[in-house]
N, CA, C and O atoms as a MOPAC input file, in Angstrom:
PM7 MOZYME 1SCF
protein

 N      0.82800 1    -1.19300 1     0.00000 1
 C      0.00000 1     0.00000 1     0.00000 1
 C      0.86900 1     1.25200 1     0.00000 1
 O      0.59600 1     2.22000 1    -0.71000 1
 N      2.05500 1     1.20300 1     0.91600 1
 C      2.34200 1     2.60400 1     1.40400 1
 C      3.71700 1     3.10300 1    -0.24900 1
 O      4.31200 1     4.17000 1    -0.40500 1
 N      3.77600 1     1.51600 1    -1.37400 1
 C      4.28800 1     2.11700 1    -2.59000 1
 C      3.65700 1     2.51000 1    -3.35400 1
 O      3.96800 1     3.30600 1    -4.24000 1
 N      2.60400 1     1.99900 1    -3.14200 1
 C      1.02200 1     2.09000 1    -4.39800 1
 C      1.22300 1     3.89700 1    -4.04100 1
 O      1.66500 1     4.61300 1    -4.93900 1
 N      0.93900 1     4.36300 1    -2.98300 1
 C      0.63100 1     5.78600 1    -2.28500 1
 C      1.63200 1     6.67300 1    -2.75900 1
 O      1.45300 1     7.60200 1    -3.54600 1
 N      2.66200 1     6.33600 1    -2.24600 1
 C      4.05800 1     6.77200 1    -2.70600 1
 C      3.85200 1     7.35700 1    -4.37900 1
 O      3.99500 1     8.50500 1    -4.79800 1
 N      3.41700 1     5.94600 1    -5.22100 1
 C      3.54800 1     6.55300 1    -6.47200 1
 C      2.68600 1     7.22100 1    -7.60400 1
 O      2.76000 1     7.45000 1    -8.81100 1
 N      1.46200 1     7.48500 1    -6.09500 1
 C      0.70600 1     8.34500 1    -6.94300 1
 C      0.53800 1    10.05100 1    -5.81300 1
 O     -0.32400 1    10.81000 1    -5.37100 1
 N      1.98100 1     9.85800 1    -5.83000 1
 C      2.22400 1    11.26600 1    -4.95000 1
 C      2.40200 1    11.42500 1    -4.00000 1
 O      3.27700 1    12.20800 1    -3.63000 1
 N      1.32600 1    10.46400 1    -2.84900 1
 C      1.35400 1    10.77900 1    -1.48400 1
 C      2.73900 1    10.63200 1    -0.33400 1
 O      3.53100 1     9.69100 1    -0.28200 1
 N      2.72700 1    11.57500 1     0.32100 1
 C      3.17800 1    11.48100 1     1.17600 1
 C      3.09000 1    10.38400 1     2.60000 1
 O      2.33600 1    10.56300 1     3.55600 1
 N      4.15300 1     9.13100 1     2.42800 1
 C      3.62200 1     8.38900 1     3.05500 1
 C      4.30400 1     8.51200 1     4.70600 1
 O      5.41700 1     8.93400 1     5.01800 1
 N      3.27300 1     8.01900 1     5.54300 1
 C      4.02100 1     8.02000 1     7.08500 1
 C      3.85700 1     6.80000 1     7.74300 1
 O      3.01900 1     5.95200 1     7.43500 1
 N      4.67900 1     6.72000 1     8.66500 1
 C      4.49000 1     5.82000 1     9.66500 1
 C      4.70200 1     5.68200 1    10.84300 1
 O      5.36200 1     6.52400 1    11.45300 1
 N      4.23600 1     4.68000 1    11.39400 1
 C      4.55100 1     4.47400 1    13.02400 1
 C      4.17800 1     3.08700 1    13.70600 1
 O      3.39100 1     2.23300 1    13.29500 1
 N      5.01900 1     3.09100 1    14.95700 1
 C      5.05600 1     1.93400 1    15.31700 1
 C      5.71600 1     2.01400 1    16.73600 1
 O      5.99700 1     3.05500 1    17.33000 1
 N      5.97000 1     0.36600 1    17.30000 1
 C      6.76400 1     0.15900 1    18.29000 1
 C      8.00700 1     0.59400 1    18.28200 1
 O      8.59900 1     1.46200 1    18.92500 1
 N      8.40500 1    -0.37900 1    17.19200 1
 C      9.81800 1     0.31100 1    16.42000 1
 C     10.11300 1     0.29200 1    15.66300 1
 O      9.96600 1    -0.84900 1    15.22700 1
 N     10.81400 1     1.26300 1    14.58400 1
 C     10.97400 1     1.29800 1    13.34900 1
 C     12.20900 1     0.29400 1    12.83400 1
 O     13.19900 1    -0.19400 1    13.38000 1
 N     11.74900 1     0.25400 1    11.77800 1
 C     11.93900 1    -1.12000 1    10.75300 1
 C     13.22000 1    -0.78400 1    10.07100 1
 O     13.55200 1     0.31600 1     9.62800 1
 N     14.12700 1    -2.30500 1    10.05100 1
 C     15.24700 1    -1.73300 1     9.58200 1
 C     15.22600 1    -1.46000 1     8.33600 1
 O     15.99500 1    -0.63500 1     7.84300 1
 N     14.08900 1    -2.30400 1     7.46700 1
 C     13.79500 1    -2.59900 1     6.29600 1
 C     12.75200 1    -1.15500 1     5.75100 1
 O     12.19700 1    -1.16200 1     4.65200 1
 N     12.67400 1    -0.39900 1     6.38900 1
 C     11.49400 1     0.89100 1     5.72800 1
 C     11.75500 1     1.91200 1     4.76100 1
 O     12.30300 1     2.96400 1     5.09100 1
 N     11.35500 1     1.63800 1     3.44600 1
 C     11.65600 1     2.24300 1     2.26200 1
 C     11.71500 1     3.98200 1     2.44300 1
 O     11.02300 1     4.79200 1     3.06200 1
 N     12.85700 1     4.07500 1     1.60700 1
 C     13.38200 1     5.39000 1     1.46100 1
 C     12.04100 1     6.59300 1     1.42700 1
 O     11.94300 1     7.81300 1     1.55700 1
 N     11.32100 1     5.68300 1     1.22800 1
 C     10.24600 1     6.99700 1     0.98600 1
 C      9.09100 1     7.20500 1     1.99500 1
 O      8.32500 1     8.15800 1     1.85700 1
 N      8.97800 1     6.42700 1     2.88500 1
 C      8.12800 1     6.20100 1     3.79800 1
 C      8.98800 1     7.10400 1     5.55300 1
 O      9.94000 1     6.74900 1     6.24900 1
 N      8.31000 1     7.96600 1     5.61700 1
 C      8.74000 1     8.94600 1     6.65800 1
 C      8.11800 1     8.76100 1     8.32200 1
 O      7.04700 1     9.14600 1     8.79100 1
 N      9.20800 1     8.04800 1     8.94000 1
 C      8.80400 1     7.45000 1    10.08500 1
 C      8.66300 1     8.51100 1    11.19700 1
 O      9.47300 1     9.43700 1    11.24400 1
 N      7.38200 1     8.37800 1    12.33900 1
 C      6.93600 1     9.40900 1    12.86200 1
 C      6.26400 1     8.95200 1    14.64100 1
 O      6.03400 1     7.93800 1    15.30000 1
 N      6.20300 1     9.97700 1    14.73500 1
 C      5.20000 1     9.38600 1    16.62200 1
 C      4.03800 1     9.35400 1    15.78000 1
 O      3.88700 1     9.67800 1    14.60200 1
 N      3.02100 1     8.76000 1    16.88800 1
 C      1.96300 1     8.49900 1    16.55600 1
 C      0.66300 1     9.80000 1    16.25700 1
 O     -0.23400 1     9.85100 1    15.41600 1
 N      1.00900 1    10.61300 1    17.20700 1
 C      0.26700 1    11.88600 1    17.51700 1
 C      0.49300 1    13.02100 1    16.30500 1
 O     -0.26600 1    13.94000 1    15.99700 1
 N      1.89000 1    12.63100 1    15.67000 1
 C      2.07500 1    13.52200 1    14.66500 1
 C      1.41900 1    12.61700 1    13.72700 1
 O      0.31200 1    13.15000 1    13.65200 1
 N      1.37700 1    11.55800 1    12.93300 1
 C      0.33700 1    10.89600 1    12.28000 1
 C     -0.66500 1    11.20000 1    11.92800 1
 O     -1.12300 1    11.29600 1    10.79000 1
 N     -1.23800 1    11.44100 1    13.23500 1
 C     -2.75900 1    11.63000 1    13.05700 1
 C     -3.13100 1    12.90200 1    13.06400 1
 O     -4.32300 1    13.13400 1    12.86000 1
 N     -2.18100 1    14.04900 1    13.30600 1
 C     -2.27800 1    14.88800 1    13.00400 1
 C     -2.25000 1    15.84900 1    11.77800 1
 O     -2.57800 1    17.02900 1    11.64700 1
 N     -1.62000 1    14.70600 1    10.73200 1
 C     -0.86900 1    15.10900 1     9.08500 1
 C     -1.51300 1    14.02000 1     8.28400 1
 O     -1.25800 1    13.94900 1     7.08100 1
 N     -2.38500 1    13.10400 1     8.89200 1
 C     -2.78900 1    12.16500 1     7.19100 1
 C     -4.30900 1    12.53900 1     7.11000 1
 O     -5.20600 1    12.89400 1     7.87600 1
 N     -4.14500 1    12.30300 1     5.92200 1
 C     -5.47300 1    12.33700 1     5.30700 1
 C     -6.36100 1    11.02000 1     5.17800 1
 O     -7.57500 1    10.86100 1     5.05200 1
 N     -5.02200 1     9.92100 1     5.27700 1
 C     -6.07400 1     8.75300 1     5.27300 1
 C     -5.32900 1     7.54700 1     6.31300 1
 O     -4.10200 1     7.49600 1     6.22800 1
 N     -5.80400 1     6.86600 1     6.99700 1
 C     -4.89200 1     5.69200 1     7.72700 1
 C     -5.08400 1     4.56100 1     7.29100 1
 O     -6.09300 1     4.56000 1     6.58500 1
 N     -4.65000 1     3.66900 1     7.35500 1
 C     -4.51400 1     2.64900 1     7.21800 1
 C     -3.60700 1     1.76900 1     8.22800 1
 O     -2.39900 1     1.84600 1     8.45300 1
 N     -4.70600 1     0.80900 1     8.82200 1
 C     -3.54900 1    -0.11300 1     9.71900 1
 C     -3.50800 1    -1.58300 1     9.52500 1
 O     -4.44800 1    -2.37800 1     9.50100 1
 N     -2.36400 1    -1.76800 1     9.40600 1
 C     -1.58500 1    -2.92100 1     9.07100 1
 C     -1.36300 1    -3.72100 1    10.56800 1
 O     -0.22600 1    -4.14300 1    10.77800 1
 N     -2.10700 1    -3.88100 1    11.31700 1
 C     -1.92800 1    -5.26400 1    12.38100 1
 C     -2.77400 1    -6.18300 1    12.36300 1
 O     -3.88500 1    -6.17900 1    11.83400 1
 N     -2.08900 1    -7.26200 1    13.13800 1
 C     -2.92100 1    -8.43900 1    13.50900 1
 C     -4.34600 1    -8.41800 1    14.49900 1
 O     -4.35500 1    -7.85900 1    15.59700 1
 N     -5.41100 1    -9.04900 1    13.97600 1
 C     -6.69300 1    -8.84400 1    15.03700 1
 C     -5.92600 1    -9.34400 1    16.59700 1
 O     -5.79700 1   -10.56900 1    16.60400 1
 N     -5.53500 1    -8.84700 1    17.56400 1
 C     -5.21100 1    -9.56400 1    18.85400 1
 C     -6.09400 1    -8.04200 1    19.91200 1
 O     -6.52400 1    -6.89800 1    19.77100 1
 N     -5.85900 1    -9.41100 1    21.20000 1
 C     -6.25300 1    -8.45200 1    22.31400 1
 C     -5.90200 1    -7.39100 1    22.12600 1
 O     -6.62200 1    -6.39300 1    22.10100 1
 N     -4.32300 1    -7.45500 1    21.90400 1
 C     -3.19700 1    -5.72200 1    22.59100 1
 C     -3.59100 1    -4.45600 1    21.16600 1
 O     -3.22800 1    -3.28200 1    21.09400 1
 N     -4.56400 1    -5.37900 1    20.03800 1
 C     -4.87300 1    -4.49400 1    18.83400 1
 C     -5.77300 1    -4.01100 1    19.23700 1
 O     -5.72700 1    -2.78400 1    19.15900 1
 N     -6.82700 1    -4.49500 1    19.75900 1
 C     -8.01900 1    -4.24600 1    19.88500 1
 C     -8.33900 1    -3.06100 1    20.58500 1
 O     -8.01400 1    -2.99600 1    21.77000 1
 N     -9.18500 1    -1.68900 1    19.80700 1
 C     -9.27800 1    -0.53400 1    20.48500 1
 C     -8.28800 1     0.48000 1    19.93400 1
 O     -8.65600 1     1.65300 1    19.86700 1
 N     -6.64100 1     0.02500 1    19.39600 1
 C     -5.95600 1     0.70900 1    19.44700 1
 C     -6.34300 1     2.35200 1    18.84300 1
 O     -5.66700 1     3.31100 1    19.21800 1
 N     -7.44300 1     2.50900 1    17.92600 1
 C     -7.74700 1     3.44700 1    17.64700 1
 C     -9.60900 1     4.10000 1    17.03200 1
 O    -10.20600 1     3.80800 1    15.99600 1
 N     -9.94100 1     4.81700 1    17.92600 1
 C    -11.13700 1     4.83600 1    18.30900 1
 C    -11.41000 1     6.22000 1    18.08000 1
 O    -10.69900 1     6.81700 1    17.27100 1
 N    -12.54200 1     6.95400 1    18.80300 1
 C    -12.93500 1     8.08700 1    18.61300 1
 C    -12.02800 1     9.42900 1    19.15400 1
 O    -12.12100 1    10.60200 1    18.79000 1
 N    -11.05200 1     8.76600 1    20.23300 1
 C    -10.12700 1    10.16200 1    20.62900 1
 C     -8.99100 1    10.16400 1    19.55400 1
 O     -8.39600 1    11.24200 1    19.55300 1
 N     -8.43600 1     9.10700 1    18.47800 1
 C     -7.45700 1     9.30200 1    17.53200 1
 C     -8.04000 1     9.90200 1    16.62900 1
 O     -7.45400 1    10.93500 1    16.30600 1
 N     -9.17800 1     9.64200 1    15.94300 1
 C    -10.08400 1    10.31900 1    15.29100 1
 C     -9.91900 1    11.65500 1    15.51600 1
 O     -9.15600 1    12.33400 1    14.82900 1
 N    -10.82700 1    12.26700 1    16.77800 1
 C    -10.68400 1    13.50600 1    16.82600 1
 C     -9.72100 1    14.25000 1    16.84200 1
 O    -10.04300 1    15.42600 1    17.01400 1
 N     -8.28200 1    14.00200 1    16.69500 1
 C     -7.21200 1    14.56100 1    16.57900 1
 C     -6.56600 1    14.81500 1    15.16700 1
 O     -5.65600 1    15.57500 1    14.83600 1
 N     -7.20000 1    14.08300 1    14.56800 1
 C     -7.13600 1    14.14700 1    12.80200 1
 C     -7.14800 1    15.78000 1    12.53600 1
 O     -7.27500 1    16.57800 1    13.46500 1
 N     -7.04000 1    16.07300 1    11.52000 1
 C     -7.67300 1    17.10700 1    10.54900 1
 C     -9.36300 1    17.03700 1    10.18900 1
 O    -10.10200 1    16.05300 1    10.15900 1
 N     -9.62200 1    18.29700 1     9.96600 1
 C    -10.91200 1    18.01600 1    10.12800 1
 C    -11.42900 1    17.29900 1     8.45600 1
 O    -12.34100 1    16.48500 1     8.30600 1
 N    -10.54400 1    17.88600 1     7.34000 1
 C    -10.78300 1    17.44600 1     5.89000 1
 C    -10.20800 1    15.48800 1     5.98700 1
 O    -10.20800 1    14.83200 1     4.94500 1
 N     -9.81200 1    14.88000 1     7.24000 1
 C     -9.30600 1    13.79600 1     6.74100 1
 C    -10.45200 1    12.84200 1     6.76500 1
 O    -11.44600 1    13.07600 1     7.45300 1
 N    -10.32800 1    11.70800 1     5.98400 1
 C    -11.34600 1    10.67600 1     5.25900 1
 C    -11.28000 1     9.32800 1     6.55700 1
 O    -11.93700 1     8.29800 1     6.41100 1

């Protein structure tokens, strides 16, 4: 996803526990709070587990931009 994005312009971000040794040159690693403060769209890439569950709800939301999708 985050090359598909990449190559139709977007500015891609990320975040995590810890960043990846493997994370393409173009993908701009970030805290979480700045994230959600700069995308327009999210997308999350984890496994359904307990420690997932919830991770992002109506207070990550409201920290978005108000134009984000």
């Amino acid at each position: 996803l985050a090359q598909r994005a990449n190559g139709i312009g977007l500015v891609v971000l990320a975040t995590g526990r810890r960043r990846p040794d493997d994370l393409p040159h173009y993908v701009e690693w970030t805290n979480p709070n700045e994230l959600l403060a700069r995308s327009d769209y999210i997308a999350l890439h984890v496994p359904a587990t307990p420690e997932t569950k919830g991770m992002i709800g109506a207070a990550e939301f409201a920290r978005m931009k108000p134009s984000a999708y």
